[in-house]
N, C-alpha and C positions, 0 to 999 in steps of 0.2 A: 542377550537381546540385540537386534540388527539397530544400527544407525536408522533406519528407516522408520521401524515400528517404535524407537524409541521416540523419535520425531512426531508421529500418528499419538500416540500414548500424552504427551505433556499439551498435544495441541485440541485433544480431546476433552484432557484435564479442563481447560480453560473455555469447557462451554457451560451455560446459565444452567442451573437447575429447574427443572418443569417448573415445579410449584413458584419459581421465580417469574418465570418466563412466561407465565398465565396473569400475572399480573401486571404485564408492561401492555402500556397503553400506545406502544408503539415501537417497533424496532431496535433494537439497543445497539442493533451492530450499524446501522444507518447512518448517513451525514443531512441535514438539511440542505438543499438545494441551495440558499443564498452562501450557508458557509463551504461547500464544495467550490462554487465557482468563485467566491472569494479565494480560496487557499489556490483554483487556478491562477487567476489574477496574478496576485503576489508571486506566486511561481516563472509566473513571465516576467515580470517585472526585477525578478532577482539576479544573482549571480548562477548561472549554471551551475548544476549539481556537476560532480567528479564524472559521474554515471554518463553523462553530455560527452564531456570530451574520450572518456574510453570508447564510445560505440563510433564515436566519429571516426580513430584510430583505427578502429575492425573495418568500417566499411567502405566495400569498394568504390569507386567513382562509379555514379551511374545505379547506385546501389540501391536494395529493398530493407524495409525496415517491419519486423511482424512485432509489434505490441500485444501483449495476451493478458485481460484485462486493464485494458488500454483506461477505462473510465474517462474521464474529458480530455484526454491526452497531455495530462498535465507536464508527463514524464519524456513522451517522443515528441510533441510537436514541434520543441527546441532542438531536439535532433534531426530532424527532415528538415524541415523550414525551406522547403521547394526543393532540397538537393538531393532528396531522396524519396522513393516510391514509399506509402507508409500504408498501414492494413494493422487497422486496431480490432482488437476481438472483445468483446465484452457481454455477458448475459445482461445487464440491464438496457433496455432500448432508451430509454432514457439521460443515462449516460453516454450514450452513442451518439445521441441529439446532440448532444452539450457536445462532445465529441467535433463533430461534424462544424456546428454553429463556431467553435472557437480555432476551427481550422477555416473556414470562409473567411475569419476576421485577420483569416496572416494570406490572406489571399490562397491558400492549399487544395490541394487537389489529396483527398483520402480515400481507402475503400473500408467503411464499415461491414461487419461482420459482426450478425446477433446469436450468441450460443455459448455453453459451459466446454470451457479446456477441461481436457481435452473429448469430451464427449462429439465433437462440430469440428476435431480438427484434419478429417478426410475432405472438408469440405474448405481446407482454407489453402491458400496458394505458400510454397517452401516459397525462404526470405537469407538474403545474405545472415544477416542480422535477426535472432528473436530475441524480445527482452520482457521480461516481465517484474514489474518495478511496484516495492510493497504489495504483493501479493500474496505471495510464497504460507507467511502466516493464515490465510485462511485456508488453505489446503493444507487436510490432513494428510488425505492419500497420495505425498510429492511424488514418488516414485512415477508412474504412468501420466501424469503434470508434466514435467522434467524431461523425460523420456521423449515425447509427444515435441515440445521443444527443440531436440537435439536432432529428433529427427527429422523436423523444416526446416535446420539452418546449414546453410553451404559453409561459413564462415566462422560465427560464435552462437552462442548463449549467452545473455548476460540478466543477471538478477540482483534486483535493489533490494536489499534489506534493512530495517534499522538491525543493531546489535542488539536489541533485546525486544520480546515480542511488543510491540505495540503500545498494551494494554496493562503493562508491567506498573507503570507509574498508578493507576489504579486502584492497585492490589490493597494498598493503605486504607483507600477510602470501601473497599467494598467490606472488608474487615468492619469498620467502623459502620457500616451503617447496615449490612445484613449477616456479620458476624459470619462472615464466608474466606476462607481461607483462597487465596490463588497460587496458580502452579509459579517456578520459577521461570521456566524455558516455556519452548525451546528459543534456543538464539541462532545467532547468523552460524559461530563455528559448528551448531550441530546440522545446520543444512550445508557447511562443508562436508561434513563428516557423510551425508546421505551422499553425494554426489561422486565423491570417495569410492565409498560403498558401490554403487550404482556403474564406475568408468572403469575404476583401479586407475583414475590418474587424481593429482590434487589440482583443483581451480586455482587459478589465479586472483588473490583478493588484495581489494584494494580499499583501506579503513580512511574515514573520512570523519567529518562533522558538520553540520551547520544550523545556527541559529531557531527556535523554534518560529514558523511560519503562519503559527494562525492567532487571528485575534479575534476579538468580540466586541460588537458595537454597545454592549450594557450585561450590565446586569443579569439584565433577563434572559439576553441573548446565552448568554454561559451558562447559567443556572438550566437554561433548557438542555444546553449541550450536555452536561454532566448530569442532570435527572434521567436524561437518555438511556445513559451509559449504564447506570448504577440503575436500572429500571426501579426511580422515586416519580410518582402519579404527579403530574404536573401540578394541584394544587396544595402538596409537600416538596415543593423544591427550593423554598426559600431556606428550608431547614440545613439545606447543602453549605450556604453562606459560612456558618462559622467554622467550616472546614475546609472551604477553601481560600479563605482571605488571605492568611501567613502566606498565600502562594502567590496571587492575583499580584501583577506589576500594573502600574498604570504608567503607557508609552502613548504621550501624543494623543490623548483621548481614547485611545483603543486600550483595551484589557488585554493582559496576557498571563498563562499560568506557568510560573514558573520562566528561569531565565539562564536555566542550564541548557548548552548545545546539545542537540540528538546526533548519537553517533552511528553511523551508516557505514554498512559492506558493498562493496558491489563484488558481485564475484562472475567470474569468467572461464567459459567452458570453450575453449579453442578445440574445434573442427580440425 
């Protein structure tokens, strides 16, 4: 089995069963609009991610920056921050918005671009720099993803990953509450291992950590976020409570699950 399809195969693993997925009263893979631009917020407000100062290091003075799945620019905006031309892609127009809106408030100049990587990428301008930051995981098909990538950047590639999918933390509760098994992978070394596969050279990665970043104003707020996930009918989500309490910290009035650091890849495809 290729690196590739192996990659496709565990990432496939990890989608909802119909008969699940007929019963969600809404999106499970979604963010709520208020907790998206909170987790932007806090993202500005933080210590730069590792992924900041590598891209700063790739690019040239005077440089472009191509974001692919850019979302509210949680990931580039602290790396342009006026000194660099930036061009976020993303299929939600609405994340463009937000996009666009939290780039007016660093005073920036962006160019939005609405469309699925790489299906829209004839249409988007080569960039010193492309990066695509927590992404990777929702693309099964990375190969022509990837590809599409390397082939608008004069400079690097670079891509943020956590070390383990996403959704991994999960796995416990979906066991527990629809008696559903989840995959293990794929993790960041088997999107080395694709890229590998894909150059015949190996990336250069650089393993990090930092603090989990998002909270919750109540209760409720959590319970919604994790009925979401685990597609439970908003008026079965209190039933979530006595499974995730042992986890729920309480900091400064805001909730948080769980108080172990997320460990993150950035990996790097030098030009």
């Amino acid at each position: 089995m290729t690196a590739a399809s192996r990659w496709r195969d565990q990432l496939e693993a990890w989608a909802l069963p119909d008969e699940l997925l007929s019963m969600a009263e809404e999106s499970p893979y979604g963010w709520s609009q208020a907790l998206w631009k909170r987790r932007s917020a806090i993202a500005a407000d933080a210590e730069p991610p590792e992924t900041v100062e590598i891209i700063t290091r790739l690019m040239p003075d005077g440089g472009s920056l191509l974001d692919v799945g850019v979302g509210r620019g949680r990931a580039s905006l602290p790396v342009a921050e006026g000194r660099f031309r930036l061009i976020g892609v993303d299929e939600s127009l609405e994340m463009l918005a937000g996009f666009t809106e939290d780039a007016r408030r660093r005073s920036m100049q962006v160019e939005a671009v609405e469309g699925r990587w790489p299906d829209i990428s004839s249409q988007v301008p080569d960039a010193d720099v492309v990066m695509a930051a927590n992404v990777a995981y929702n693309v099964a098909d990375i190969v022509p993803f990837i590809g599409a990538m390397i082939d608008h950047a004069r400079a690097a590639v670079v891509l943020e990953v956590t070390d383990r999918h996403p959704w991994a933390h999960l796995a416990p509760l979906y066991r527990a509450v629809h008696d559903l098994d989840r995959p293990d992978g794929p993790t960041a070394d088997d999107l080395v291992a694709v890229i590998f596969e894909m150059t015949g050279q190996e990336p250069t990665v650089y393993r990090w950590e930092r603090p989990g970043h998002v909270w919750y104003e109540s209760w409720n707020e959590l319970l919604d976020h994790y009925g979401r996930r685990l597609v439970v009918p908003e008026s079965e989500r209190d039933s979530l409570r006595p499974l995730l309490e042992s986890h729920v910290i309480e900091d400064n009035g805001h909730l948080r699950v769980g108080d172990t650091p997320t460990q993150f890849a950035t990996i790097v495809i030098e030009e």
